[in-house]
N, C-alpha and C positions, 0 to 999 in steps of 0.2 A: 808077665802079669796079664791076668784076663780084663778086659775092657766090662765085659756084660759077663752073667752068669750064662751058663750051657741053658737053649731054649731049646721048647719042644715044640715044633710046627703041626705033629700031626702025619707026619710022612716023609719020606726021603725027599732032598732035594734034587730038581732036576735043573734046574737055571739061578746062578748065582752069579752077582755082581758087585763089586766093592768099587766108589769110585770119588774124587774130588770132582766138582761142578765148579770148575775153572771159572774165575773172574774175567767179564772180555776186559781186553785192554784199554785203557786211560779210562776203567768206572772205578770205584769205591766197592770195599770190600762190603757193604752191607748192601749192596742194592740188591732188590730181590726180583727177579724176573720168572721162571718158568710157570706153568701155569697152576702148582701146585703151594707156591708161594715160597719156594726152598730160596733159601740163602743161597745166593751163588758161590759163596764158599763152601759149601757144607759139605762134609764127607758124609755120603750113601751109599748102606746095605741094601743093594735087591735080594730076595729072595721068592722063587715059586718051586711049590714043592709039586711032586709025582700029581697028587692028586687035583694040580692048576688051582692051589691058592696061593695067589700074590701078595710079601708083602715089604713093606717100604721104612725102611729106618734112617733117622738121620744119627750117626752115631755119636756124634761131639755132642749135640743136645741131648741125647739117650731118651729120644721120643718116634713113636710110631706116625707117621706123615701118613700113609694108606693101609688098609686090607680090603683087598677082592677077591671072589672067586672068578674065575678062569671061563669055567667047565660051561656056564650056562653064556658067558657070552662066546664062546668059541661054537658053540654047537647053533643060538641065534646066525651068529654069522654064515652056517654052513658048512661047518670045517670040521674036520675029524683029529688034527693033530697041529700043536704048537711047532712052528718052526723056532723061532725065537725068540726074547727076552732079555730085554735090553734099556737102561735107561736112557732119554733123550740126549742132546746136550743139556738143556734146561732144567735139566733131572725130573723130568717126567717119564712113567713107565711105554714103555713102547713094546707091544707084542703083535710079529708079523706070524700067520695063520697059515695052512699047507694050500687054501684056496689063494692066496695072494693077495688075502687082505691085511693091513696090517691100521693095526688102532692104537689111540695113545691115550691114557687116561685122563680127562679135563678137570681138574680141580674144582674152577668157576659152577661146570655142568650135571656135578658128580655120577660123571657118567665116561663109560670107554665112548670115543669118537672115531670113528675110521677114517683115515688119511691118508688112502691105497687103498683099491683092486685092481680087478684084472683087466678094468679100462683104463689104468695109470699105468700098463707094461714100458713105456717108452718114457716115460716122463723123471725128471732128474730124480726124485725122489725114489723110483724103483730102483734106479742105476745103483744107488749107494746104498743099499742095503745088500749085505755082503755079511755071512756068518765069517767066524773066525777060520781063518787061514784061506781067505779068499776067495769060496767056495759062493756063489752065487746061492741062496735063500732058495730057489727054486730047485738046485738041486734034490733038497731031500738033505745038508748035513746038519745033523746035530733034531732031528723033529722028535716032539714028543706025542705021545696020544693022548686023546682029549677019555677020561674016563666017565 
């Protein structure tokens, strides 16, 4: 049985994410932390599609938490292509850029805020950004182009 009816975004998907925002331990299943105000229980669909629109579902309440476009803050930034897309722990959207920037969407700010470059190479937070299967973000696996 389908959850949600088949959506049309508008273009192929290139970054998808499906995920629970884990409760830390000894809170209450209703506190709400991240900066987008998600329920830290809440199961979240990321989705950005080919053409870098993001956007953010929370599916148990079957409502839309964000949409952005990609395209003009990646090329502000400098960068020619998405590495990755990812949400926080906090279930906030987090996308690191092929310059080494990487920005997280601020609720509060309604605005992407960057939280990395390329003068944070050493710093814990570069460290742990890691695409799937281990591959160091700098590599180049998994980038998309900024159209």
């Amino acid at each position: 049985r389908r959850m949600w009816p088949p959506m049309s975004l508008g273009g192929d998907i290139s970054f998808l994410e499906c995920r629970r925002v884990p409760c830390p331990s000894g809170e209450g299943v209703s506190v709400k932390e991240g900066d987008l105000g998600v329920e830290r229980t809440s199961l979240l669909l990321l989705a950005v599609t080919v053409e870098g629109k993001l956007h953010l579902w929370d599916i148990e309440k079957e409502s839309c938490i964000l949409t952005s476009d990609m395209c003009p803050v990646a090329i502000g930034e400098g960068a020619r292509q998405v590495r990755l897309v990812k949400l926080s722990e906090s279930g906030d959207p987090l996308v690191v850029l092929d310059n080494r920037h990487a920005l997280v969407y601020s609720g509060k700010l309604k605005a992407w805020c960057r939280v990395a470059d390329g003068s944070h190479l050493f710093s814990e937070y570069s460290r742990s950004l890691r695409a799937s299967g281990g591959d160091e973000v700098s590599r180049g696996g998994g980038a998309r182009q900024v159209r």
